[in-house]
C-alpha positions in Angstrom: 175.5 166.5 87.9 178.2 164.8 90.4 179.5 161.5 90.0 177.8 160.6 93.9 174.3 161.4 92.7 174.6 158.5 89.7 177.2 156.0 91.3 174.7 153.5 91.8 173.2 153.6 87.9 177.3 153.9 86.8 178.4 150.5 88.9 174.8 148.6 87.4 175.6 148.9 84.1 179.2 149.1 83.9 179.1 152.8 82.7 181.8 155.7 83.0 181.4 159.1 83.6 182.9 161.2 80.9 185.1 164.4 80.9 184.3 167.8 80.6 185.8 168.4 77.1 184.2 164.9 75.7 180.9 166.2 76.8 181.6 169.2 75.5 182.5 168.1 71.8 179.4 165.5 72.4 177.1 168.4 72.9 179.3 170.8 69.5 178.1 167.9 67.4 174.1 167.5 69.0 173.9 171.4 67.8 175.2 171.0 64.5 172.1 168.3 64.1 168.5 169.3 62.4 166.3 169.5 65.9 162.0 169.8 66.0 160.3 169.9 69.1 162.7 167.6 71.3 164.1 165.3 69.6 166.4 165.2 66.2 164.6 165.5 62.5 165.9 162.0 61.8 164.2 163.1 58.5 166.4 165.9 58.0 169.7 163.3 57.9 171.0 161.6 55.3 170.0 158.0 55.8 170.5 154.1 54.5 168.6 150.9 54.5 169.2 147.6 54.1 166.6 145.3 53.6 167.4 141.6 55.7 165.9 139.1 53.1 168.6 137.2 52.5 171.2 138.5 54.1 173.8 136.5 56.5 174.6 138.2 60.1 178.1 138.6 58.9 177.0 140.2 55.6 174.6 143.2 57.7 178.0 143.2 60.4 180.1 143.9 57.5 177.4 146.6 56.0 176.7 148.7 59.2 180.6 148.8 60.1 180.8 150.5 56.8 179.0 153.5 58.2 178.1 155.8 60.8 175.9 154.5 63.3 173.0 157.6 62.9 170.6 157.0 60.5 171.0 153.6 59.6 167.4 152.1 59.2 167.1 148.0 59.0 164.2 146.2 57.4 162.6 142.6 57.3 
């Protein structure tokens, strides 16, 4: 795809396009993922919850930083 055909979509919301090796790496890391149909087997990653019932914002801030941003599920 060239930069000219999604300019417009870049400059509304402040987007970038990426290099060729970042995209590359991006796409090394999609393959290594469990896949069904189109879309990833979210039930085939490891996963954590954590339940909002009493919780402060800073207190689920400080949880989510402490991991990766896949598979992170958030309940009320």
């Amino acid at each position: 795809m060239r930069a000219e055909e999604v300019s417009h979509w870049i400059a509304q919301r402040g987007a970038s396009m990426s290099t060729v090796e970042l995209a590359a790496a991006f796409d090394a890391y999609l393959c290594t993922l469990p896949w069904v149909g189109q879309g990833i087997d979210w039930r085939g990653l490891q996963s954590r919850s954590l339940g909002l019932d009493g919780v402060s914002g800073d207190e689920a801030v400080r949880w989510a930083r402490e991991r990766p941003l896949w598979g992170v599920t958030v309940t009320s």
